[in-house]
N, C-alpha and C positions, 0 to 999 in steps of 0.2 A: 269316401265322404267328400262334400263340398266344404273347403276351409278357405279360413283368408288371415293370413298374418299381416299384421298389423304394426309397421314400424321394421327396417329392410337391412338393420346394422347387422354385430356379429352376430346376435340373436335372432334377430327377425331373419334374417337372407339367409340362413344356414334351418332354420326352423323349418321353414316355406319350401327350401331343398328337397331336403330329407325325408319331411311329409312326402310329398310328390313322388320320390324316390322308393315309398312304400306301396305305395299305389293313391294318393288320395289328388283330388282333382283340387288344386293350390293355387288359389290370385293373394300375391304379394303386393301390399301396400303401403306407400310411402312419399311425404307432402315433396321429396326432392327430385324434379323432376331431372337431372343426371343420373341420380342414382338409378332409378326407375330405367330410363334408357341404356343403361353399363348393363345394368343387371339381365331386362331382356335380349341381349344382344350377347351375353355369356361371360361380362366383364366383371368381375369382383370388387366392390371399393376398397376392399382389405386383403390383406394376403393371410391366407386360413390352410395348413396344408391337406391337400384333397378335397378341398370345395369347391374350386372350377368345375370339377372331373363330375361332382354329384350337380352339380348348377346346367353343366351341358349335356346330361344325359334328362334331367328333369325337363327342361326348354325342351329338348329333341324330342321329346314322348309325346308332348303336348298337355300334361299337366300340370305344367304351372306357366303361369306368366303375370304379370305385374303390372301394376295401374295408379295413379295421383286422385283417384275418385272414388270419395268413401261411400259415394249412393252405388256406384255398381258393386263392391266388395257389402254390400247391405243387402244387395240383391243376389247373392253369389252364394253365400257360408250358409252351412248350416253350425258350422263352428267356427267362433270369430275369436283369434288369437291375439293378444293383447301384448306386443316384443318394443313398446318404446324404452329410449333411457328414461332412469329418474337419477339425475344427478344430483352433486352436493348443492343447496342454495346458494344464492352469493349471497356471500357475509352472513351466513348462517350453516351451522352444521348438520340442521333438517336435509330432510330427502325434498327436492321437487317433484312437485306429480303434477306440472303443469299438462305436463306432454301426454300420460295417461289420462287426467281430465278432456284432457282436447279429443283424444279418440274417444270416447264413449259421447260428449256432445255431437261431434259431426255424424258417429254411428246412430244413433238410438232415434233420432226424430227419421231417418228414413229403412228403419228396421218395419216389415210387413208380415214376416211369416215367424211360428215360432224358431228360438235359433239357443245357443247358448254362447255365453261373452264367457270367456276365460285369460285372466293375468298371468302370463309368465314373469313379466317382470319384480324389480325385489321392489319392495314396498313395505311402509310399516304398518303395523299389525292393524288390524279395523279398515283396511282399505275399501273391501270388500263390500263389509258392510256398507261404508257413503255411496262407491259407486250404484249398489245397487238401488240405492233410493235416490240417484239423480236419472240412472233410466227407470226409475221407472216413472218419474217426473216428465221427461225427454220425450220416451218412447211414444206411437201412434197409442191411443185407448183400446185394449182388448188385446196387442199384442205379448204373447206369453214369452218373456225374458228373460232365462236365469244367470248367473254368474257363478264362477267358481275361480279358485283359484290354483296352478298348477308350476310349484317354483322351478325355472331352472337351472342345473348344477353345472353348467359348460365350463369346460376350460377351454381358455384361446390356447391355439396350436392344438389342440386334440377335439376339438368342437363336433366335429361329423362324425367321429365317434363316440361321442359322450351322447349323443343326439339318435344315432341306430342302437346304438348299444350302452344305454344308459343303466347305471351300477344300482337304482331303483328311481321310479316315480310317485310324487308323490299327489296328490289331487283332494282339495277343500271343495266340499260339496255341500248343498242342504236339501235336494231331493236327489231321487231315484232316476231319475230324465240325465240328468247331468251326469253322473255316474255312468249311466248305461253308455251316453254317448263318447264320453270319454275312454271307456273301455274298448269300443269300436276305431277310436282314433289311435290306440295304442296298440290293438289287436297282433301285430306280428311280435311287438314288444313280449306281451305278455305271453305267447303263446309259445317265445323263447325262455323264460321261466325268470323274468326282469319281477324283482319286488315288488309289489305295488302297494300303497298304503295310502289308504283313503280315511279321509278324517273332516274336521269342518274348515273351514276356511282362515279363522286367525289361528290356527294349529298351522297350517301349509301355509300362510304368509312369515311365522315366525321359523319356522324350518329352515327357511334360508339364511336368514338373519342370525339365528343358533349355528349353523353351519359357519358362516365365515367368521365370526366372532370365535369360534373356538379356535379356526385353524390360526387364525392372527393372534390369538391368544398363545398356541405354542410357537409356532415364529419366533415373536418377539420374546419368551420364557428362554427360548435357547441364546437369543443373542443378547439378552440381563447378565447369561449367564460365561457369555463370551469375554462381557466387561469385568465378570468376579477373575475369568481368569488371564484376562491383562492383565489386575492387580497381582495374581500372585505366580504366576507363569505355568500355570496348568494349561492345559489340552484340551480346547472346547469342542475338537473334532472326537478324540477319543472319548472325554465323555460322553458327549452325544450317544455314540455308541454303545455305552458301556449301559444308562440308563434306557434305551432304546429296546435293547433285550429286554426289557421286562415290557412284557405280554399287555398289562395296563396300559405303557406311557406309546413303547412302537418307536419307530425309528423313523417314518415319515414325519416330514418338514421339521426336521431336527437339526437343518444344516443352518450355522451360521453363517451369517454374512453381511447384506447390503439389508435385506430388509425386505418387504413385500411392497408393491405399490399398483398401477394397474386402476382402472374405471370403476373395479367394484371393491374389495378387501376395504380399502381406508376411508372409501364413502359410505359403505352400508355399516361399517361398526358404528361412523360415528352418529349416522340416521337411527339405529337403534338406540345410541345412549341417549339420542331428543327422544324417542317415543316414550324409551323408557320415565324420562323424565316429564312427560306429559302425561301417562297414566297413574303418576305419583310415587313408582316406586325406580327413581332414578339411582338409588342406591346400590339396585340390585346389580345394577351392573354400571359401576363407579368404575370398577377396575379397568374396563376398554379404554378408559383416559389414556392409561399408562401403559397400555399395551399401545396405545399411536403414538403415545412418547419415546418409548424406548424405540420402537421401528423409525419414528422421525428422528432419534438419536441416531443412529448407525450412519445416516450421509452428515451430516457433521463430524463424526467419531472418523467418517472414511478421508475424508477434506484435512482436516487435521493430520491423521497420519501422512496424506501424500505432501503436506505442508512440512512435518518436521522431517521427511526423509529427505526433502530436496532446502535444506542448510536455515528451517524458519520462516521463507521470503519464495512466495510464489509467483513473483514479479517478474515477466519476461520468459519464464522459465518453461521451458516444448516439453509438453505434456501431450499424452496418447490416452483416450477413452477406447474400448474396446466395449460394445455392446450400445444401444441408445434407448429402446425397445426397454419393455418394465420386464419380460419374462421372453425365452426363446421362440423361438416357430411364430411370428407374430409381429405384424409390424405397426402396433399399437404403441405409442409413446404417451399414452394418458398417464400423469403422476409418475414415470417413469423415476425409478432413484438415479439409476446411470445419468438420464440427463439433469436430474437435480443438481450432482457431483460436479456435471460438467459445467454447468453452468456457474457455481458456486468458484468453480478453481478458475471462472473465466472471470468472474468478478474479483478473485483478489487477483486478478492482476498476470494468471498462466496465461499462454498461447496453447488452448486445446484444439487438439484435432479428433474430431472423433469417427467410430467406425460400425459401420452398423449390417449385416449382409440384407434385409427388407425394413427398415426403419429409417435409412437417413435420410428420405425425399421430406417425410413428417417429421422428423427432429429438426430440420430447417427450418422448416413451415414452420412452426411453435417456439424455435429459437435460433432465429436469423444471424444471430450475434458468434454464433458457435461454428467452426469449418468441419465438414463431413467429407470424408475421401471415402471415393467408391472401392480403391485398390486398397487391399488392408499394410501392406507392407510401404504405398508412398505414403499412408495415413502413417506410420509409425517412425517413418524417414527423421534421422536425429532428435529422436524423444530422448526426454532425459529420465523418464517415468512413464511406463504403461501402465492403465489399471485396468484390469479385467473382471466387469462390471453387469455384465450378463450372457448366461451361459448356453452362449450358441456354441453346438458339436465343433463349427469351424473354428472357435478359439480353442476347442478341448484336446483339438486334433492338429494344432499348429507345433509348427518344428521350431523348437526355442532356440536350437542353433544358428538356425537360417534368421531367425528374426532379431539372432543378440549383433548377428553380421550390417543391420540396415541403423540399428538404435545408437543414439551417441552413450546412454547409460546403460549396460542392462541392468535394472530396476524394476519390480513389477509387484502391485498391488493385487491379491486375488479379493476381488471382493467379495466373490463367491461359495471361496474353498474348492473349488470345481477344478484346477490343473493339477496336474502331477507333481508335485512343487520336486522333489528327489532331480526329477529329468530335469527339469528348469534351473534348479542348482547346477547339477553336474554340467551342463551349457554355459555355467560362469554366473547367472543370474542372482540376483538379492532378491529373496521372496519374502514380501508380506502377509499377514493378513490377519485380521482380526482377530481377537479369541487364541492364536498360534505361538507358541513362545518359539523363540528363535533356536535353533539348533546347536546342539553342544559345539563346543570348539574342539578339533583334534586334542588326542595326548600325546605329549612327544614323546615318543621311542626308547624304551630303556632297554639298558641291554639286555635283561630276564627277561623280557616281554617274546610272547611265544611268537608276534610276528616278525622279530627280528633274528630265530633262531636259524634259519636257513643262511643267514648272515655272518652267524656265530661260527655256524659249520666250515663256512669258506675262508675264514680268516683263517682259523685252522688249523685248514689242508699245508699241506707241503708246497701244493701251488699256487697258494695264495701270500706267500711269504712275502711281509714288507708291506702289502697293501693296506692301506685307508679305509675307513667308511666312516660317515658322519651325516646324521639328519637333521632335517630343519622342519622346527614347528609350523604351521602354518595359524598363520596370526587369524583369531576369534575376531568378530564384528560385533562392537561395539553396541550394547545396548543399554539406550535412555530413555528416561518419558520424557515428552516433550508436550507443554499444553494440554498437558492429565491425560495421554494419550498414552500407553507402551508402544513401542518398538516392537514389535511382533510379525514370528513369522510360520509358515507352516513348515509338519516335517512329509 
């Protein structure tokens, strides 16, 4: 089929791939005219793993390439895919849809043949419906325009396959044209035995909005429940697990830690709690308040800790960020908590350094004030405090000996839960982390004790006559709350 995606970010340029990569004949379109020239020339504006590889086999086929002219992608689609952002408003927690307004005005006055408009993008609920009554306001007289709505589920860093091998699709229709055509667009989809769930349009515009709202919803449930057990020194990693087994609740996104943050999670709950609140029942979901409270709690709650571990006074004091990026594989710093943190310990007054393996070029960019080392061990050079703030394999796979040899402290906050805290001890290191009560202090050594019986043996012997032995406890680390924080650490 002829398609044209519309809007060339992580969505749109990975959408326009992938199509093309199935067979379908793809002009990508988008008002930035770099982007546009990166893109057909096989350049990525983002780092997506495996999307060059799908982007330079698409360009080389000759089905796709990319354009700044919404009359030729008018002239081109018979399916016109709808991939701009709607971000958060300023000074307002609504969704913008400036940017989706703007495509259906420049599309629809030079639309000539029947076609179908289809939204990926998130959007609150009734979208659909307005668009459709501004084309058909827009559009030439007698051309037949339908819309639908078709949300998508991507994760950054897993995008190209979330996109070939999507876990269901689901598509808002209100005739049989639009259906049919959209089942043609998904045809290898479905005929690999992909879900598919067709329904009307404010059902598939709130699907996605339902979706991340739930996932942000347990998120933040587990790290409420990280804070119940600072207060009393319980296990929020074993819990986790423990309520995880049950078949109801599952064990995904049940890790404590920093938080979620990212382009979409913290702007589309909080676009849903306005719609909600503009269709009158803002009630129903009051609760996403506090689920972006508690998740906005955890980089405060993490500031604090690295605050009271280094003596109160973060003033002067070399500090190492590990991660900058809001999730791994991806070098997206929208909302990022890692740079929140860093930012935050650069304002009281740290010297951070932070470390990013595809995020530091854009952590600068957006926070100039902040120093980024490309080398992760001169980034860590006389820290007094690392924190370990997002979970790239290359931190998970770092040799904590080698790195307690370059640090002036070893010290480390996992913000994650994501290292082996065991190894990082046994290396000398103080491990933090939220939710983690600090590990028992040895017992010193009694004589009955069955590890010192091989002990008992050789005094003895005949040949041990006269000899000594005596042990020494190894002194417990101190644990305080400091600033309604615990002291917490994992085992």
């Amino acid at each position: 089929m002829r398609l044209t995606v519309i809007g060339t970010g992580y969505l749109g340029a990975v959408h326009a791939a992938c199509m093309a990569e199935i067979g379908h004949d793809v002009l990508g379109v988008d008002v930035d005219h770099e982007k546009v020239a990166g893109l057909s020339e096989g350049r990525p504006p983002f780092y997506e793993p495996g999307f060059e590889d799908v982007l330079t086999r698409a360009l080389d086929s000759g089905r796709l390439r990319f354009t700044t002219d919404l009359r030729e992608a008018a002239a081109h689609g018979e399916v016109h895919f709808i991939c701009v952002g709607t971000p958060q408003q300023a000074g307002s927690q609504a969704a913008d849809l400036r940017y989706v307004d703007a495509v259906v005005d420049g599309l629809a006055p030079n639309l000539s043949a029947p076609c179908l408009i289809v939204g990926k993008s998130t959007v609150p609920v009734g979208t659909t419906a307005r668009l459709a009554a501004r084309v058909a306001r827009l559009a030439p007289p007698g051309t037949r325009v339908e819309l639908a709505w078709n949300p998508e589920f991507l994760r950054e860093g897993f995008a190209v396959d979330d996109t070939l091998r999507p876990d269901r699709i689901v598509t808002g229709v209100t005739g049989k044209a639009a259906d049919e055509a959209l089942r043609r667009v998904y045809a290898p989809m479905l005929a690999a035995g992909v879900p598919y769930l067709v329904t009307d349009p404010n059902t598939a515009e709130l699907v996605k909005s339902a979706a991340n709202s739930f996932l942000a919803t347990k998120i933040s449930f587990i790290n409420a429940m990280a804070e119940i057990c600072d207060a009393t020194g319980a296990d929020v990693a074993t819990l986790a697990d423990a309520i995880g087994h049950d078949t109801r609740i599952g064990r995904q996104f049940l890790n404590a830690g920093l938080g979620f943050g990212g382009g979409c999670l913290p702007k589309d709950i909080r676009a849903f709690t306005v719609r909600a609140q503009e269709l009158g029942v803002g009630p129903a979901v009051a609760f996403l308040g506090q689920v972006d409270e508690i998740n906005q709690r955890q980089r405060s709650r993490t500031v604090a800790l690295a605050r009271q571990l280094l003596g109160g006074d973060l003033t002067g004091r070399r500090v190492t960020v590990l991660g900058a990026t809001f999730k791994p594989n991806s070098d997206d710093v929208r909302d990022s908590p890692a740079l929140a943190v860093a930012t935050e310990l650069h304002r009281q007054g740290a010297r951070v350094r932070v470390h990013d393996p595809e995020g530091a070029a854009k952590a600068v960019l957006a926070h100039p004030e902040l120093r980024c080392g490309a080398d992760l061990l001169t980034a860590c050079q006389g820290a007094e405090l690392v924190l370990h703030l997002t979970e790239w394999s290359e931190y998970r796979e770092l040799d904590p000996v080698k790195l307690a040899r370059v640090v002036r402290t070893p010290l480390l906050i996992d913000g994650r839960n994501a290292l082996p805290h065991d190894a990082w001890r046994a290396a000398g290191w103080t491990v933090k982390a939220l939710g983690r009560p600090a590990p028992p202090p040895e017992e010193p050594r009694q004589a009955g004790d069955r590890a010192v019986e091989p002990l008992r043996t050789l005094i003895a012997s005949p040949a041990a006559s006269g000899s000594q032995a005596s042990g020494v406890p190894s002194p417990a680390l101190p644990v305080s709350p400091v600033g309604g924080v615990s002291s917490v650490s994992g085992t």
